[in-house]
BAZA-760451 format. One record per residue (C-alpha): residue in one letter; y negated, x negated, z negated. Coordinates in steps of 0.1 Angstrom, whole numbers, padded with zeros to 4 digits, always signed. Example, Ala and Ser with C-alpha at 12.3 -4.5 7.8 and 13.67 -1.06 7.14 Angstrom:
// BAZA-760451
A+0045-0123-0078 S+0011-0137-0071 
//
This chain:
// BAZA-760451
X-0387+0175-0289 X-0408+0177-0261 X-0396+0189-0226 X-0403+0183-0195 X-0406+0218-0175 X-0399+0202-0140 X-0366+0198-0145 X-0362+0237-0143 X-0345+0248-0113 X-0342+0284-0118 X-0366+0309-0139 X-0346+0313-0168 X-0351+0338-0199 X-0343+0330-0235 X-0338+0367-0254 X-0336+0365-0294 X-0321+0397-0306 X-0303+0407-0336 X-0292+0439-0323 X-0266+0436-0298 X-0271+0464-0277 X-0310+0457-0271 X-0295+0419-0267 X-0272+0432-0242 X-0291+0459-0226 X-0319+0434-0215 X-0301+0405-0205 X-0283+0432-0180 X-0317+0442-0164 X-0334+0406-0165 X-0298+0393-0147 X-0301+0426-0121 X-0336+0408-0115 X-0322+0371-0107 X-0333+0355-0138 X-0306+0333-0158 X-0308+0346-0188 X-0292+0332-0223 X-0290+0353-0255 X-0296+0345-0290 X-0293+0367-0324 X-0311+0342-0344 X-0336+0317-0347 X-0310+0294-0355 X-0291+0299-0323 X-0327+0302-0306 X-0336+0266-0316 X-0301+0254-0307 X-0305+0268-0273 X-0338+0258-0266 X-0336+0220-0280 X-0307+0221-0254 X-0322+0225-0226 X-0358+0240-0213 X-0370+0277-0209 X-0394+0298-0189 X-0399+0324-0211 X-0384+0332-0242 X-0384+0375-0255 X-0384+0370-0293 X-0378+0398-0319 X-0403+0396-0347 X-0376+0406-0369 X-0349+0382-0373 X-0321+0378-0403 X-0325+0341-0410 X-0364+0336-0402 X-0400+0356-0397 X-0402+0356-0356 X-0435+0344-0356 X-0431+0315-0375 X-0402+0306-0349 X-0426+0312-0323 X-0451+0287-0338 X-0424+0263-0344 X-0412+0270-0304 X-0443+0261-0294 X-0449+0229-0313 X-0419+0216-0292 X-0425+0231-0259 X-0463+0248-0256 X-0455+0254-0219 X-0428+0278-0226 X-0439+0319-0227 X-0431+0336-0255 X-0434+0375-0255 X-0428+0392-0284 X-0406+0424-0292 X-0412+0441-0324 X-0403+0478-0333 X-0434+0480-0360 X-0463+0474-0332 X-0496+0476-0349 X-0532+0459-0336 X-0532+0432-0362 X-0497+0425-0354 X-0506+0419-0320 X-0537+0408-0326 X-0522+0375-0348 X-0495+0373-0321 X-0520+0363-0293 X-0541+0342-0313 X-0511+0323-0325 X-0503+0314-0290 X-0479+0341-0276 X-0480+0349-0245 X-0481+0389-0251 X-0466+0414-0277 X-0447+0447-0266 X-0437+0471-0289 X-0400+0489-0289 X-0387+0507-0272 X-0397+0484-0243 X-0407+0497-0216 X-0391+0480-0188 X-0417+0482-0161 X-0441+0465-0183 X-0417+0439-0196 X-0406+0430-0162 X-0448+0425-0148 X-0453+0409-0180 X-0428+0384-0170 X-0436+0378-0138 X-0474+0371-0141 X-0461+0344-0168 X-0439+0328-0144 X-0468+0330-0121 X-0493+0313-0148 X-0468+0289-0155 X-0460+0276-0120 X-0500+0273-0118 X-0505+0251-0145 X-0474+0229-0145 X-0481+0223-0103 X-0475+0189-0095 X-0500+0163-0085 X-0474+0148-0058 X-0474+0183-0041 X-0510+0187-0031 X-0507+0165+0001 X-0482+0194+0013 X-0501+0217-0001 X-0534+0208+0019 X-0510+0205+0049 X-0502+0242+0048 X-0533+0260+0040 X-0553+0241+0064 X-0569+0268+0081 X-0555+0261+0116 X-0526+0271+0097 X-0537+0305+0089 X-0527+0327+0127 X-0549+0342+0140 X-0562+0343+0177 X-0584+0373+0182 X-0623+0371+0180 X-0626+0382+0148 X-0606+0355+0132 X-0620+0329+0150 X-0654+0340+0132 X-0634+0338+0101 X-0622+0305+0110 X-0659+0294+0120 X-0671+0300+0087 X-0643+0284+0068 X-0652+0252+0086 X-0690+0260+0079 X-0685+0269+0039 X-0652+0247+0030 X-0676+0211+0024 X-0701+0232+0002 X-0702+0245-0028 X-0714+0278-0022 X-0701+0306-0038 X-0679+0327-0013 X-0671+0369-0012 X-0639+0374+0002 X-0637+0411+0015 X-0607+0431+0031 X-0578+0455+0027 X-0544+0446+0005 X-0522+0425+0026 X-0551+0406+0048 X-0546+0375+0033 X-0575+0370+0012 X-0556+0344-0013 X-0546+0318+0021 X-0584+0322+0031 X-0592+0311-0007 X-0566+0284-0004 X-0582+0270+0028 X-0610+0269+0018 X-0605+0249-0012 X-0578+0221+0004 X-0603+0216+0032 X-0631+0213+0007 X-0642+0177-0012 X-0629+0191-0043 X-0592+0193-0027 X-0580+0168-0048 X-0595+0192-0079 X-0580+0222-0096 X-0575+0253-0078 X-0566+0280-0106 X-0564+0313-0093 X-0565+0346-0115 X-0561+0380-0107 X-0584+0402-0125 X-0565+0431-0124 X-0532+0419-0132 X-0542+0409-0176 X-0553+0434-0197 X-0591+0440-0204 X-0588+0432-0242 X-0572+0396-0230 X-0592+0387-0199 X-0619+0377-0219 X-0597+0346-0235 X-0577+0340-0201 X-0610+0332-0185 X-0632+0313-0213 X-0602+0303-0238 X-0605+0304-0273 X-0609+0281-0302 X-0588+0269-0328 X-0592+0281-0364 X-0612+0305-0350 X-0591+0334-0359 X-0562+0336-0387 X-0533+0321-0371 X-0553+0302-0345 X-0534+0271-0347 X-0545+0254-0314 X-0573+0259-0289 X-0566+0271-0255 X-0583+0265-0225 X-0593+0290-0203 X-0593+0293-0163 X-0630+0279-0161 X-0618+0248-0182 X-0590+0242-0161 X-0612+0246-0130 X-0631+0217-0139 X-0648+0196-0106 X-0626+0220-0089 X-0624+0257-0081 X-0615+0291-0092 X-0603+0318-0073 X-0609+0351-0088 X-0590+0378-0070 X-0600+0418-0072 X-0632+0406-0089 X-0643+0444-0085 X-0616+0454-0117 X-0637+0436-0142 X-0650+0453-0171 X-0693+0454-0171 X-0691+0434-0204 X-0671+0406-0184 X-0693+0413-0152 X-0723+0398-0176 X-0707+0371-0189 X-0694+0360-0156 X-0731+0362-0144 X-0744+0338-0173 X-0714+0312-0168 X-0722+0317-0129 X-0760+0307-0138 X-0762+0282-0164 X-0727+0265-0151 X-0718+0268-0197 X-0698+0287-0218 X-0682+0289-0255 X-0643+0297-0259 X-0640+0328-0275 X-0649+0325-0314 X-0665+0292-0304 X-0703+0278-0310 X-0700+0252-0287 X-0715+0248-0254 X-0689+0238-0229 X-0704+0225-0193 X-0683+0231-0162 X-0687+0224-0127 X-0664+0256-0110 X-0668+0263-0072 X-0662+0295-0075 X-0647+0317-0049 X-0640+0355-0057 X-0623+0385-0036 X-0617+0423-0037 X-0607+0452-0013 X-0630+0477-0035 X-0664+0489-0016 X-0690+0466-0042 X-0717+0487-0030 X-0703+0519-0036 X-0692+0504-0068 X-0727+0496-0073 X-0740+0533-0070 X-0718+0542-0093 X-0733+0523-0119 X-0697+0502-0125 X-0709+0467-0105 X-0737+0448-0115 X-0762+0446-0087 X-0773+0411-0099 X-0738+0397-0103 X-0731+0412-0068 X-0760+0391-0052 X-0745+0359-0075 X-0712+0367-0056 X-0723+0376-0020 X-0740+0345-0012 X-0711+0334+0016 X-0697+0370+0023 X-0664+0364+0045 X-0645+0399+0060 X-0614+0397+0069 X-0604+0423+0093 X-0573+0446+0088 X-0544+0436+0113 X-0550+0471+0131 X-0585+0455+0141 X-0568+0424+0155 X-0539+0436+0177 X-0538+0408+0197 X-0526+0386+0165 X-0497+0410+0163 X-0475+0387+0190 X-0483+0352+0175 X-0476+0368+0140 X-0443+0383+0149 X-0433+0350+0168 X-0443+0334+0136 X-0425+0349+0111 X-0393+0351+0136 X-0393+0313+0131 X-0398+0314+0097 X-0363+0340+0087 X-0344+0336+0113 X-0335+0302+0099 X-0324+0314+0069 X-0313+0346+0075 X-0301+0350+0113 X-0300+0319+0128 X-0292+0335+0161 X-0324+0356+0164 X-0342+0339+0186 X-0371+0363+0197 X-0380+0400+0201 X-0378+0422+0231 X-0408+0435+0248 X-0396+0475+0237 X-0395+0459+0203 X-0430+0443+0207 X-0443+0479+0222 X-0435+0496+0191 X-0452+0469+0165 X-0485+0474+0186 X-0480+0511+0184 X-0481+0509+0147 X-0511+0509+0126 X-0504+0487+0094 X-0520+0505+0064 X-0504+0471+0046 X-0517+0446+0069 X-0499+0410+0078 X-0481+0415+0040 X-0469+0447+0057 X-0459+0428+0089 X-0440+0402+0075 X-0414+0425+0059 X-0405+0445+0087 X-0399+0412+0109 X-0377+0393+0081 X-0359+0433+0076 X-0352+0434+0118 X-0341+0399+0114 X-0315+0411+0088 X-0303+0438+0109 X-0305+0421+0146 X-0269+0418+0156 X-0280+0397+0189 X-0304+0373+0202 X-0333+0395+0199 X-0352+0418+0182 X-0344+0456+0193 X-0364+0489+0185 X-0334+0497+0169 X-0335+0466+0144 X-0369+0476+0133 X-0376+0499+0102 X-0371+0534+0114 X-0405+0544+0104 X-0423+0518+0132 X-0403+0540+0156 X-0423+0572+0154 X-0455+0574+0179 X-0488+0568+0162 X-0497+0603+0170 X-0468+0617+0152 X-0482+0595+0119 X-0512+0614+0117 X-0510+0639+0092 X-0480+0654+0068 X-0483+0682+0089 X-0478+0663+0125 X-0446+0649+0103 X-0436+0687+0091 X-0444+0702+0130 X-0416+0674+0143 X-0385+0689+0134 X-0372+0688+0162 X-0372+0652+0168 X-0364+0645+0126 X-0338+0653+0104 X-0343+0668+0071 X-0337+0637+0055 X-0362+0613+0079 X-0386+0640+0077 X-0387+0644+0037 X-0386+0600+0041 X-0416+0604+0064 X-0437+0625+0044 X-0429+0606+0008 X-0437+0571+0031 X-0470+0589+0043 X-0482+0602+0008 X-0477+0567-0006 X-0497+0552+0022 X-0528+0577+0014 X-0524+0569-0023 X-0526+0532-0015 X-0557+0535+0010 X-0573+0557-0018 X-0566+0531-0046 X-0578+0502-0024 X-0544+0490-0022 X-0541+0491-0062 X-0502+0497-0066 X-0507+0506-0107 X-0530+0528-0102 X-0517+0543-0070 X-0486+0546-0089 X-0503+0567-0116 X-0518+0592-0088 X-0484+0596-0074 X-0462+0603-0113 X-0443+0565-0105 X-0439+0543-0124 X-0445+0511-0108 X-0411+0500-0111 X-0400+0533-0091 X-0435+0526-0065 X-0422+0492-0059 X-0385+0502-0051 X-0403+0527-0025 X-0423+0500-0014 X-0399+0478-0011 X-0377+0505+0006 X-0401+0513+0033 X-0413+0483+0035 X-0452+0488+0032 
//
């Protein structure tokens, strides 16, 4: 039986457990997260439930009572090969996991879960799935919004920006997106594309540091079937999919220097073989690729290819952090006022200029992304027409001066309680981890002894 994933309103989660209090224990957590989840404690009920009605993702123990969990998982994805299928097993080994992937499951994780990786996991499978099931009816819309008049932005430097969007978009040059976390690198990439001739293409987008080295490979080029035991069917990889179309490769500086050289080849000869494969497959990819990491230093350090670098650097677009562009700061605010106060407030109507004073005093280490929370959180909190200083995070609030360093934030004690000024420092040390990572919250997170469940609540919390 064969269905049809548009029909799915809401991300829901299929867990097949025998043992009641993992069953239990999960569905609680995936539930705190919004998912709808439904639970199984065999692959009979797991059939039942998913010949009922459609899944997003389905967490399958590879120990069951009445059936061997990957032979459910083959039989799941005979009937529904969009569905996810990560599986759970408390007897992990590498050629376990190994003839899990190649089978066609999604990932494996082995017990006891942990729940920061199951929950990412999850959510980049959502992400991949949205991707590939996008429908063909929505790209008219789609064009419409990432037009790149669209994109705000009124200072100089964005108008260069804009310039060469217009100037690159109808080619099929290879563009270098450079800039901090939170700039907006993926709507440039997304401009650029649905103003292009190939708008009506592909646009598959992949984030290089988001998969696992040891599965990149596959994710990008695909792999074959038969090629491996348990390799039932071929899958396509991002550069299939891309076909006449274009691929968007996002922190292109985390690749591996044995993916950096086959990335080069593909980028020169326009061929490839799936993984395990001995055929040549031809593609014709506009490629467009972006990172916040310094290449060049990169370079120096032996970890880029120089020659891939040049490959990649042939349209270089910067796109300048928001502290670099204050001017944009208004239009922005105005922008995203619209945008939540219609859902959230409908009686917000604008900000004050005290309000506006303290967003141009602030020097957004996360950029627009950064932004954009603390306008939908004031929005939450305004109890009147408009935006207050008051309604604002209470971190905007301190002077730019007083953000400077931990010991400008210890000095202040007069003006801070114990509490703001323990908030202050802990906001400030996760700031300087993020500028030092490049903006790369999981490795950030290790720097700091989060996990980057905990670095997300914080995140979240301060809203960076």
């Amino acid at each position: 039986m064969q269905v049809s994933e548009d029909v799915i309103m809401k991300d829901r989660i299929l867990i097949v457990e025998d043992d009641i209090n993992t069953l239990n224990g999960l569905a609680e957590i995936l539930e705190d997260e919004t998912y709808e989840v439904v639970k199984a404690r065999s692959a009979k009920e797991a059939l039942q439930e998913l010949r009922g009605s459609p899944f997003n993702v389905v967490l399958l123990d590879y120990l069951l009572p009445d059936q061997d969990g990957l032979e459910l998982a083959r039989i799941l994805l005979e009937e529904q090969a969009n569905v996810k299928i990560i599986m759970m097993t408390a007897f992990g080994s590498v050629k376990n996991a190994v003839h899990a992937m190649k089978l066609g499951i999604y990932d494996y994780l082995t017990k006891p879960i942990n729940l920061d990786e199951l929950l990412i996991i999850i959510r980049r499978a959502l992400d991949e799935q949205r991707l590939i099931s996008e429908n063909i009816d929505l790209k008219s819309k789609i064009a419409e919004t990432y037009r790149f008049e669209n994109i705000i932005g009124f200072s100089g430097k964005m108008q260069e920006v804009f310039q060469k969007i217009v100037k690159v978009a109808n080619t099929d040059a290879t563009v270098l997106l450079r800039g901090e976390s939170g700039t907006g690198k993926e709507l440039i990439a997304r401009a650029i594309h649905y103003q292009s001739s190939r708008r009506d293409k592909p646009l598959v987008e992949i984030n290089c540091a988001s998969i696992p080295e040891n599965l990149l490979e596959s994710e990008l080029f695909g792999h074959e079937k038969g090629s491996f035991t348990g390799a039932y069917r071929m899958k396509k990889g991002k550069f299939e999919l891309a076909h006449e179309g274009t691929l968007f490769l996002d922190e292109i500086g985390e690749l591996s220097m044995a993916l950096q050289a086959k990335l080069l080849r593909v980028l020169q000869e326009q061929r490839f073989s799936r993984v395990g494969g001995v055929t040549s497959i031809e593609v014709d990819v506009r490629l467009i690729a972006a990172t916040n990491a310094d290449l060049e230093a990169l370079m120096q350090e032996g970890r880029f290819r120089e020659d891939l670098y040049y490959r990649l650097n042939v349209v270089p677009i910067f796109i300048p952090p928001l502290r670099d562009r204050l001017e944009d700061i208004g239009p922005l605010t105005d922008h995203f006022i619209q945008k939540y106060a219609k859902k959230n407030n409908p009686r917000v109507r604008g900000i004050s200029e005290a309000a506006r004073k303290v967003l141009l005093a602030y020097d957004w280490p996360g950029n627009v992304r950064e932004l954009e929370n603390a306008i939908e959180n004031a929005i939450i909190m305004c109890e009147g027409e408009f935006i207050e200083p008051g309604d604002l995070p209470a971190y905007l609030q301190t002077p730019r001066q007083a953000r400077t360093s931990l010991m400008d934030i210890l000095h202040n004690a007069d003006a801070l309680s114990y509490r703001e000024k323990l908030e202050a420092c802990e906001r400030e040390i996760i700031r300087q981890a993020l500028i030092e990572t490049g903006g790369n919250k999981t490795q950030a997170a290790k720097r700091l002894g989060f996990t980057i469940r905990t670095l997300r609540n914080k995140l979240r919390k301060y809203n960076m």
